[in-house]
Structures are given as structure tokens and as C-alpha cells.
N, C-alpha and C positions, 0 to 999 in steps of 0.2 A: 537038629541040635542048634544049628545057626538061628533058625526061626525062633526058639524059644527064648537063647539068648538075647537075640533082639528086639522080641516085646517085652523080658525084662529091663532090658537096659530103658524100653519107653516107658515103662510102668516107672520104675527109679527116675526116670528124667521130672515125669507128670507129677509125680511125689514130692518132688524137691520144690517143683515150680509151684506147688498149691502150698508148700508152708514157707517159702521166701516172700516172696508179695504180698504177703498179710504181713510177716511181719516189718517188712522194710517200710510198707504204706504205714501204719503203724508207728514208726522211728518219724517219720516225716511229721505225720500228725502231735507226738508228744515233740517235737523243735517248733512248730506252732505257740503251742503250749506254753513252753518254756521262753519263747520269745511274747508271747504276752504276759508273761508272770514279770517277766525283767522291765517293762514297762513303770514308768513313776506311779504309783497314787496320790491322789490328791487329797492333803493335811486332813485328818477328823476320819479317814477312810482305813480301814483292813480288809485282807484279802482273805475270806470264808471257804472259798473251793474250789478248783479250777479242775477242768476236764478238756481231752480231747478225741476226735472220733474221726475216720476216715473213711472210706466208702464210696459209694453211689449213693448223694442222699440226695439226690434233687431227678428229676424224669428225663430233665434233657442231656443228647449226648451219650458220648460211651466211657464220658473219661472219670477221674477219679477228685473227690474233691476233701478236703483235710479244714476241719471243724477246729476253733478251741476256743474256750469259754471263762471268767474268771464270773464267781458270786462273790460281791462284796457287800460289807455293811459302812454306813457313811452316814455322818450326822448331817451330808450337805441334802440339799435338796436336787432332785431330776433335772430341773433346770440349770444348777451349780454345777452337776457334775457335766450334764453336756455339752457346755458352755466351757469346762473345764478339759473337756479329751475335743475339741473344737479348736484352740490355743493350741494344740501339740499337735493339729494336721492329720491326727489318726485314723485309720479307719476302723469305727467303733460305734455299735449300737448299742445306746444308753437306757 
């Protein structure tokens, strides 16, 4: 009886721990998000759709890394805008 108890209580432990850490990785990933949405744009620019995604998305390492992305539309040119998040010190691929 103790035995069975206590590979439920590790079955319930294992449970909890495979749908906490998705979603707390998750919480992390949309504060990404949300912290590049609060970011200024730059005049003539709107923001089309922003996403974010966390996981293992690169081969090296065992750790965990958090994506976020904004599509914008902008009458400025590649070079305006880069030149434009370049002035604000950002770290940002144009």
C-alpha cells in the first residue's frame, strides 16, 4: 500500500512538473513580447503582429531560450528604420 502510494504521489509530482514549466516558460516568453510591443515606433510605422515562442530553438546547450517578434508595416525605408532602432541602443534585427 505504501508502494503504491508512493508512485502516485511521483506520478502527481511528474504531472504537475510537465504542465508548470510550459507554462510559466510561456509567461516569460509573452513579458518578451510585451516588452517589445511597449517599445516606441518610428512616425509613418504600425504594428501588424507580434508573436512570441520559447523552448530549445537553437542546438547548443541544455538551456531555455524566449523568442519575440513584432511585423510591422512602415512607409520608411530598411535603411530609415535601422538607423532608427540604432538611435535607441536596441537590440533589434531590422
Amino acid at each position: 500500500m505504501k508502494r503504491l502510494l508512493s508512485l502516485l504521489l511521483v506520478a502527481v509530482l511528474l504531472l504537475v512538473i510537465a504542465l508548470v514549466i510550459p507554462v510559466a516558460n510561456n509567461a516569460v516568453a509573452l513579458g518578451v513580447e510585451k516588452e517589445l510591443k511597449g517599445q516606441s515606433l518610428p512616425p509613418q510605422t504600425e504594428l501588424v503582429e507580434s508573436t512570441s515562442l520559447s523552448g530549445k530553438l537553437t542546438d547548443s546547450g541544455k538551456g531555455m531560450q524566449y523568442f519575440g517578434a513584432m511585423l510591422i508595416r512602415s512607409e520608411k525605408t530598411l535603411d530609415e528604420l535601422s538607423a532608427y532602432y540604432s538611435q535607441k541602443s536596441m537590440n533589434v534585427i531590422v
